[in-house]
Structures are given as structure tokens and as C-alpha cells.
C-alpha positions in Angstrom: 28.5 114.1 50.4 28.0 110.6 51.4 28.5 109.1 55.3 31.7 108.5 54.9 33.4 111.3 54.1 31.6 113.2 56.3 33.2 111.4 58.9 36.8 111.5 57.5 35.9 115.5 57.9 34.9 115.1 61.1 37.3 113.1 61.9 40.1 115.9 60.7 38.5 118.4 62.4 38.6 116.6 66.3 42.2 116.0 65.6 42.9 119.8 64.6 41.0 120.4 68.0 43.3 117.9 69.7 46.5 120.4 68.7 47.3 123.0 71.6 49.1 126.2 69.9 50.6 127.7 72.8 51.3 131.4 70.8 47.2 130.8 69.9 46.4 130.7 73.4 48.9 133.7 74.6 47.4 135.5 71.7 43.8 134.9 72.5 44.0 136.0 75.6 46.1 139.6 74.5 43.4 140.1 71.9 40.7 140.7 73.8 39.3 143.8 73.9 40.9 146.2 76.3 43.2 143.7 77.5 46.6 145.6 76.3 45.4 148.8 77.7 44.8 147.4 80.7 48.3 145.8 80.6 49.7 148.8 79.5 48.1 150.8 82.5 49.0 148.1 85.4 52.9 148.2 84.2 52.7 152.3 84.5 51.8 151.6 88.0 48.4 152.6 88.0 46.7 149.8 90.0 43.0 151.6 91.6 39.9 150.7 89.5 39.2 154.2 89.2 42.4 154.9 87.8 42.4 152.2 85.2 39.2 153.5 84.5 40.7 157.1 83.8 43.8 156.0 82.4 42.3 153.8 79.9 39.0 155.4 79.2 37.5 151.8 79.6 33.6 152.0 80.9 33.5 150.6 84.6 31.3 147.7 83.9 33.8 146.2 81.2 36.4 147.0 82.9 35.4 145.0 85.9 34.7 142.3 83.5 38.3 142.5 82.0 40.3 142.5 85.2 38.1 139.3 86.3 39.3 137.4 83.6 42.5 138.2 83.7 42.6 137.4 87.5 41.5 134.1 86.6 44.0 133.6 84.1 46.6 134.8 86.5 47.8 137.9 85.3 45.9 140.4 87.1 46.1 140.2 91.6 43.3 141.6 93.6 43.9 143.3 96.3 41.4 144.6 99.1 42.2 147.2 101.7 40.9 148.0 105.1 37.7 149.2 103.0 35.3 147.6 100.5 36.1 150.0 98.0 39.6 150.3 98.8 41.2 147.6 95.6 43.8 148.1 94.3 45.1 145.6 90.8 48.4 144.6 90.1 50.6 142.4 87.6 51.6 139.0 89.0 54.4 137.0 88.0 53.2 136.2 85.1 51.7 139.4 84.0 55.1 140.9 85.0 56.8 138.1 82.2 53.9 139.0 79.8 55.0 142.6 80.1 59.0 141.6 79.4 57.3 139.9 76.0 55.3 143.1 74.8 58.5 144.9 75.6 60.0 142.7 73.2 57.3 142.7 71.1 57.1 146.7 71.1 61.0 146.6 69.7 61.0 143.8 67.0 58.1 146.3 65.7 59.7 149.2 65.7 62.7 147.5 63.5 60.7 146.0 60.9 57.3 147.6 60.3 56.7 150.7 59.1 54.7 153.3 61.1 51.9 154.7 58.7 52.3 158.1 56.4 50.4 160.8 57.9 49.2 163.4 55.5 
């Protein structure tokens, strides 16, 4: 390929970079591993580590990891007691919102895809 059209590919690919998909982001951030349990778990009302830890079956040391980024994306609030160990999680404001979509999510699938045959 000559020079030049390696920079009109180049050049393509910076401006694809340029576009923000908002329903990419969301769906980035859903998709990582764990995340939905963890969402799923928090909206139940569990909010101790250890019992996110039991609920979800998620090993402590990625679960810690988990809940820390999605405190910094501002779903998740951490909360410390009186006591080091006493934290307890919960949904913010926007993790509450994010828990109205799944809802919505959950219902649109149940109308239109089919749940798997089990033999």
C-alpha cells in the first residue's frame, strides 16, 4: 500500500475514534465481568462486601476490584462505619436509573426472545 493511502486509513480510523456512542459506553461498562451480578445484588438490598461476596459467588479480590470501578464511574457509594471493616455499598442515583433500564431491559426480553428448549 503506498503513503498515501495509508494515511486516508489512518485518517478514517481517528475520525471513527472522534464518534462517542453513548449505548457503546453504557454497554461497556454493563459488560464487564461480574458487573450485572453485582447490580443485581445491590438492588436486592444486599450492600456488605461479604454479602455480595456470598450472594454472587464473586472471589473477594475481584470483587473489590469491581465495586472500585464502579465507584468511580458513579454507580456504586461507599460507605464506612464506625469500624474499618464495617462497609457497606450501595446504588447511587445513577446506579438506581441504571437499575429502572435493566428493569426495562429484563421486559422487552421477555416479549421478544425466546428462552432456550431444555431437554
Amino acid at each position: 500500500m503506498n503513503q498515501v493511502g495509508i494515511e486516508d486509513l489512518q485518517e478514517t480510523a481517528h475520525a471513527a475514534s472522534d464518534h462517542f456512542c453513548p449505548v457503546n459506553a453504557a454497554l461497556e461498562i454493563l459488560n464487564r465481568r461480574w458487573t450485572l451480578h453485582i447490580l443485581r445484588a445491590l438492588l436486592s438490598g444486599h450492600g456488605r462486601f461479604n454479602d455480595l461476596g456470598r450472594v454472587t459467588g464473586i472471589n473477594p479480590r475481584t470483587l473489590c476490584t469491581r465495586l472500585r470501578e464502579l465507584e468511580a464511574d458513579g454507580i456504586v457509594a461507599r460507605k464506612v462505619g464506625e469500624h474499618a471493616l464495617d462497609v457497606e455499598y450501595s446504588l447511587t442515583p445513577m446506579g438506581l436509573e441504571l437499575g429502572n433500564l435493566l428493569s426495562d431491559l429484563s421486559g422487552w426480553a421477555r416479549t421478544w426472545i425466546q428462552a432456550p428448549c431444555v431437554e
